[in-house]
SEBA-142793 format. One record per residue: x, y, z of N, C-alpha, C in turn. Coordinates in steps of 0.05 Angstrom, whole numbers, plus 5000, padded with zeros to 4 digits. Each point is the difference from the previous one (the first is absolute). Layout:
XYZXYZXYZ;...
END
This chain:
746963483876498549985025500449735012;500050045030500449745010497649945010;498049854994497449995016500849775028;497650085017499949865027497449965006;500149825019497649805007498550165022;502450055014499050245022498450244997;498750025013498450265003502250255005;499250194984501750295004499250304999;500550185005499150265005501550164995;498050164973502050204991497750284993;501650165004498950364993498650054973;497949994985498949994980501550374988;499350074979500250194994497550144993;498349875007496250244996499249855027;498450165016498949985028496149894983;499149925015497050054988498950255005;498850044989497950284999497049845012;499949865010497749785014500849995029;497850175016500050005026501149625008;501749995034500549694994498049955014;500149674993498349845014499749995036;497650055012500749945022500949835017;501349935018501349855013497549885022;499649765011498649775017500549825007;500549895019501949695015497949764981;501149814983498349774987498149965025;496849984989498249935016498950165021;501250274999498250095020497750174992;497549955008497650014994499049874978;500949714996499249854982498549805020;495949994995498949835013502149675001;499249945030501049755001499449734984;496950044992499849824981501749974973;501450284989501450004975503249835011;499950105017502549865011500649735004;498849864994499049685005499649784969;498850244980501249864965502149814998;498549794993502549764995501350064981;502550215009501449994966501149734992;500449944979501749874994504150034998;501149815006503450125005501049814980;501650174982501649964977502649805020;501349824981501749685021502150204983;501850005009502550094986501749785002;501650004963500849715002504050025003;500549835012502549925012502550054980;499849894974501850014980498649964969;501050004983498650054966498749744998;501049785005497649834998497550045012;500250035027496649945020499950224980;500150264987499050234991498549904974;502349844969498149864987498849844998;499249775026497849955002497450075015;500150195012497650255004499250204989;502550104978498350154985498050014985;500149774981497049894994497850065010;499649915032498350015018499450365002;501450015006499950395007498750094969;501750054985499050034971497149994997;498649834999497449844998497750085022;500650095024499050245010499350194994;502650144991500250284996498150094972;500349794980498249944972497149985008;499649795016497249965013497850325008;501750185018499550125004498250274979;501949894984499050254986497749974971;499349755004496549904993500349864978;498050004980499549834984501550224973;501150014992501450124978499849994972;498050124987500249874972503150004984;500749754983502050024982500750294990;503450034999500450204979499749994968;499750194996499849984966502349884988;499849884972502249894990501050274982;497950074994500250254979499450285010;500850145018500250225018497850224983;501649984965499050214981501150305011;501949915003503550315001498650204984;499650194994500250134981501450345013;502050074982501250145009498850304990;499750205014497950234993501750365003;502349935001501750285000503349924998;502150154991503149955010500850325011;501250035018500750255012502649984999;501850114985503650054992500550155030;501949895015502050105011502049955013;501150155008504150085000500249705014;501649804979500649754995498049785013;497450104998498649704997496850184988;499449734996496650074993498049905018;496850155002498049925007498149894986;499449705004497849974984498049945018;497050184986497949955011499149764998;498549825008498549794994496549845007;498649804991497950045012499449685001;499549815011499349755003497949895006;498249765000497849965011501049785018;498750085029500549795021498849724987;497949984984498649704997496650055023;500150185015498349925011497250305006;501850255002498050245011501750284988;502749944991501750224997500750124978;500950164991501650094982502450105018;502649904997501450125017502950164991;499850325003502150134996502449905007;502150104988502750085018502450054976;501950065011502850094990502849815001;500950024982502749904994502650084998;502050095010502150175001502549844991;500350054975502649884983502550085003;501949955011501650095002502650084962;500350174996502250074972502649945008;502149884985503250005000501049755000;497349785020502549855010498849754982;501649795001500049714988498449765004;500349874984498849725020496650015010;499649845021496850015013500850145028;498850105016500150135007498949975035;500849995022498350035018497650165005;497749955013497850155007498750035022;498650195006498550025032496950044991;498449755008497050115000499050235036;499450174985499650195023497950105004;499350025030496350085004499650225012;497750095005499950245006498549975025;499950135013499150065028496650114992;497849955032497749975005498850254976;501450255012498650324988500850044971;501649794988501850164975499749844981;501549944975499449904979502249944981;499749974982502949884979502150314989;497550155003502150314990501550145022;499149845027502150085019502349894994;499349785004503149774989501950094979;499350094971500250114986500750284984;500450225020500350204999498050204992;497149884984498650234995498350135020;499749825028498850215014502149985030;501750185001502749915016499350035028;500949705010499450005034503849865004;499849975025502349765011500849834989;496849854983500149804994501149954965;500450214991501950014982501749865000;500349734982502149825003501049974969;498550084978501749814976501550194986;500150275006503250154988502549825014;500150065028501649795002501349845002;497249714991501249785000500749964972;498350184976500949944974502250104982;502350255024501350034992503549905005;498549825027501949695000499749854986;498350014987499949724976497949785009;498750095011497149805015498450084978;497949794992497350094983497349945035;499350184993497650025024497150014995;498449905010497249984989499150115028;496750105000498549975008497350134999;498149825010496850124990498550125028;497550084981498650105021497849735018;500550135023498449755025496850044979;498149735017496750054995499050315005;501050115023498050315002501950195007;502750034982501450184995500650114972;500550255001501350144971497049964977;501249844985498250104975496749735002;501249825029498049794994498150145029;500050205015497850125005498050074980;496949855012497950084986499649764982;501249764999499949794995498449755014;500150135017498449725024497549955004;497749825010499049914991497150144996;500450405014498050164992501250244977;501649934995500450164980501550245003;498350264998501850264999499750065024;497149895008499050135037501949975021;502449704988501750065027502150244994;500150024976501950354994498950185016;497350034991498650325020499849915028;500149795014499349905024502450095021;500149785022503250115017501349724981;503250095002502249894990498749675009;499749935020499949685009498049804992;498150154984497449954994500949724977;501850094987500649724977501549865015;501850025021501249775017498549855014;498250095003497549925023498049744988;499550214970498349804977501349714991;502950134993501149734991501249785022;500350105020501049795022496749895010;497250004992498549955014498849794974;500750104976498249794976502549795003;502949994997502549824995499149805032;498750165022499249685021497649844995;498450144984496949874990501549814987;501550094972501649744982502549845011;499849935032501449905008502350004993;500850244989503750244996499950185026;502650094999500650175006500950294992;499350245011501250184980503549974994;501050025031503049975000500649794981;498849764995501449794985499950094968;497550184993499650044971501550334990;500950035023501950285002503749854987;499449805016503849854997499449864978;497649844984499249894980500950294972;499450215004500250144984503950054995;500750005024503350085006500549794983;499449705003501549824980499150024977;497950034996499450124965502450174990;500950105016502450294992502349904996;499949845030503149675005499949944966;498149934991499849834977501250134972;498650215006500850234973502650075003;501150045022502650095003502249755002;499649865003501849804987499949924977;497550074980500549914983501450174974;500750275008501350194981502049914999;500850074977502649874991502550155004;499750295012501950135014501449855031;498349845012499849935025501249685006;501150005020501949715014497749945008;499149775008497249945004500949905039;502549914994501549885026500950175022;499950374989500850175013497550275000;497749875024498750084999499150135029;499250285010499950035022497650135008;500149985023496950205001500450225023;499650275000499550255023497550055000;498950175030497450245000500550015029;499150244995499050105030497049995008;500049985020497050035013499549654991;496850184986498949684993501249914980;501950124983501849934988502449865011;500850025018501349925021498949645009;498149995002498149775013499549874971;499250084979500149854978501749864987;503050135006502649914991500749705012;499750125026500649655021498549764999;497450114993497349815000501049824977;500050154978500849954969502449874992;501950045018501849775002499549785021;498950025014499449755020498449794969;498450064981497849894991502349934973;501850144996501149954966503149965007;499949915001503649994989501750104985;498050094974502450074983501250435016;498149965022501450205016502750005009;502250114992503049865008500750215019;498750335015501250125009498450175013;499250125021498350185011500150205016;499350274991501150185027497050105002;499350085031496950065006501250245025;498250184989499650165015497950145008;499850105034498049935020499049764996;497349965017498749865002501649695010;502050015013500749785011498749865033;498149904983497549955014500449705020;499050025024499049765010497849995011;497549834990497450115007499349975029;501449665010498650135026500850225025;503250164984500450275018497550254984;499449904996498150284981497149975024;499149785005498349995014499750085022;503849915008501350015032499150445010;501050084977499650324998497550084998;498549864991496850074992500050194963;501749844989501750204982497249834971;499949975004498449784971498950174982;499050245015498750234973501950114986;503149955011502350064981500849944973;497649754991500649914978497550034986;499749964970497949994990498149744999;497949944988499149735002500349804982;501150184978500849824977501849685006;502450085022501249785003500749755023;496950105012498749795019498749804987;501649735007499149694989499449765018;498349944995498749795025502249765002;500449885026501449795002502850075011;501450174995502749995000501050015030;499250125015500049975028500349725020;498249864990499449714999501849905009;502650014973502149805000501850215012;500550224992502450245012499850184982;502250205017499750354998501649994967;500550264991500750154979502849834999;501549905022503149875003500149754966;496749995015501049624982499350064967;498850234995500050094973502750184983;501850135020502550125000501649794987;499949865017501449715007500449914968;497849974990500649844969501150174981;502150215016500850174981503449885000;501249835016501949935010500749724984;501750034982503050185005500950124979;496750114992500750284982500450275023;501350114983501150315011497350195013;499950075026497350205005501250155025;499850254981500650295021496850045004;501150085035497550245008500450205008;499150224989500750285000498050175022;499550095024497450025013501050255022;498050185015501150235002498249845031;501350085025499049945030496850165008;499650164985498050095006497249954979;500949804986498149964971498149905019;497050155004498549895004497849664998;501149904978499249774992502449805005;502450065015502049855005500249945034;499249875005499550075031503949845003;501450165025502849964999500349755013;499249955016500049705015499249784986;497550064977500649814976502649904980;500950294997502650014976501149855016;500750055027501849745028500449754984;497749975012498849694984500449924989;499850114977499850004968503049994990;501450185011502949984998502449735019;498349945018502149745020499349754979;497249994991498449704995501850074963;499350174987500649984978504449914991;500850115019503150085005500449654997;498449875022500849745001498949824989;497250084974499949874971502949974988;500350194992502550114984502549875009;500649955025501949855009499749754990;497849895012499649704997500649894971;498950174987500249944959502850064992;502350155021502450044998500150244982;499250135004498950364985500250215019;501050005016500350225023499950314989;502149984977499650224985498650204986;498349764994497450084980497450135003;499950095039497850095012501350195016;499050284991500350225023497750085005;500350205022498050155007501150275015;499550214983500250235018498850275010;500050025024496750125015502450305001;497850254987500850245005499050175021;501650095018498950105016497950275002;498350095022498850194988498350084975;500049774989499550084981497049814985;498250124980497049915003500049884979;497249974978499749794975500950224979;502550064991501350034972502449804984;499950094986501149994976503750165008;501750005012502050214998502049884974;502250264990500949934986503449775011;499550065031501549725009499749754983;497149955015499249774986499849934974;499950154985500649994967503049954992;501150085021503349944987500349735016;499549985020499849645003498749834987;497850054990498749854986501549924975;500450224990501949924971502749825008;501049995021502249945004500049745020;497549925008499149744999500049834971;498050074991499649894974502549944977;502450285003501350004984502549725017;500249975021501449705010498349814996;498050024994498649685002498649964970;498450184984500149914975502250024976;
END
């Protein structure tokens, strides 16, 4: 594969089954007062120097944002709770303690045959789904670790705070099970601002708990490490490398967000509330958090009608980011490509790019 910096357009092979998003000129019937928000504007820097000495600055924002954070555990307490045999790799179940409110599931996909340590993809799951989507036991789109584990990737990933098996965990118990679905997103994004956290931040706090575990198997290159999801899986991947480094590779799909076109549409109920964080506006849009992903490798995978993608954002998002990537002398290392017609999935396009991102860059 030759990747490009440029934006491109290509024919997916699954259409969504998701009515599309409606179409609206940015701002029209957005009161004038909303229109007037001092955003803040991300400086785009000239060449790799001005870049590392602002990234710091950017960095430290983007951290800020997302609250007061308790420490990770030193001692996770892994304990592994099933192995599932199959055709050349294995599943292992596993179970961890965040350190702070969790017990936290998830899966391991070993790859069989090959040598050495091994590349890996920590992978997330989108808003409605969970680690057995990822995983094959409860099969969506989002089926990713047959595979990537039968390339020879080892792949992890767990279940979010109020997905899969950690519904009914939060801070009323089973009532948010019998309740509506949002009821534990609602609870835990409202106690994490009392303790001056965030939910989003203790959501990506848990992803590096995983970062942690998954580098530390001894199947695994610790240096060849990448991260995918769609949806909010998608938004966790980028975030999560903006914040860690030892992220070396990223492909995200939907959700290639710029917040203040989301507003521009009146689009904001497009997202959940989990990953609204005070401040970030302030200094600049979603650009200057992308941004610290450069001049590691980051595909965006995004369909023109994804309702939480407003297209005049991706614009944006694609001129300002193109000429990160320049500046750091990486031109290569950033695509983006918008499918036409087409709404918030998963196609199996994008799965064969994704692998074939990853497979040039880790």
């Amino acid at each position: 594969m030759s990747p490009k910096s440029l934006a491109v357009f290509a024919i997916p092979f699954l259409l969504s089954a998701q009515p599309p998003a409606p179409l609206q000129e940015p701002w029209d019937g957005v009161p004038e007062a909303y229109r007037k928000v001092p955003y803040g504007r991300f400086q785009i820097p000239s060449n790799a120097t001005e870049w590392k000495k602002q990234r710091p600055k950017v960095k430290a924002v983007v951290v800020r944002s997302l609250g007061d954070l308790p420490p990770r555990p030193k001692d996770p307490q892994v304990r592994i709770v099933s192995v599932d045999k199959r055709a050349g790799y294995r599943i292992e179940k596993f179970v961890f303690s965040n350190g702070v409110d969790s017990q936290v599931p998830g899966y391991i996909a070993i790859p069989e045959g090959f040598s050495g340590r091994r590349p890996a993809i920590l992978t997330m799951h989108g808003h409605g789904s969970s680690k057995d989507n990822m995983f094959g036991y409860q099969p969506t789109s989002q089926n990713v670790a047959e595979m990537l584990a039968k390339r020879g990737y080892v792949v992890l990933g767990i279940d979010n705070y109020f997905n899969g098996e950690r519904k009914g965990t939060g801070p009323a118990g089973d009532l948010e099970v019998m309740a509506r679905g949002s009821d534990q997103e609602m609870s835990l994004f409202k106690l994490n601002l009392w303790l001056g956290r965030t939910l989003w931040g203790m959501m990506l706090r848990d992803e590096q708990i995983a970062l942690d575990y998954l580098a530390s198997r001894p199947e695994v290159d610790p240096s060849r490490i990448g991260a995918q999801g769609m949806s909010m899986g998608s938004t966790r991947s980028w975030w999560l490398a903006a914040i860690d480094d030892r992220i070396k590779a990223v492909v995200g799909v939907a959700c290639f967000t710029r917040y203040e076109d989301l507003i521009a549409i009146r689009a904001l109920r497009s997202h959940g509330i989990y990953y609204f964080v005070p401040g970030i506006l302030k200094h600049f849009d979603s650009e200057g958090i992308m941004a610290l992903l450069a001049p590691r490798p980051f595909l965006a995978l995004t369909g023109d009608r994804d309702a939480g993608s407003p297209p005049e954002g991706m614009k944006t998002l694609e001129k300002i980011l193109s000429q990160v990537y320049s500046a750091v002398g990486r031109p290569e290392a950033f695509q983006s490509i918008v499918y036409p017609e087409t709404g918030h999935v998963y196609t199996d396009d994008m799965k064969q790019k994704m692998v074939e991102w990853f497979d040039s860059f880790l």
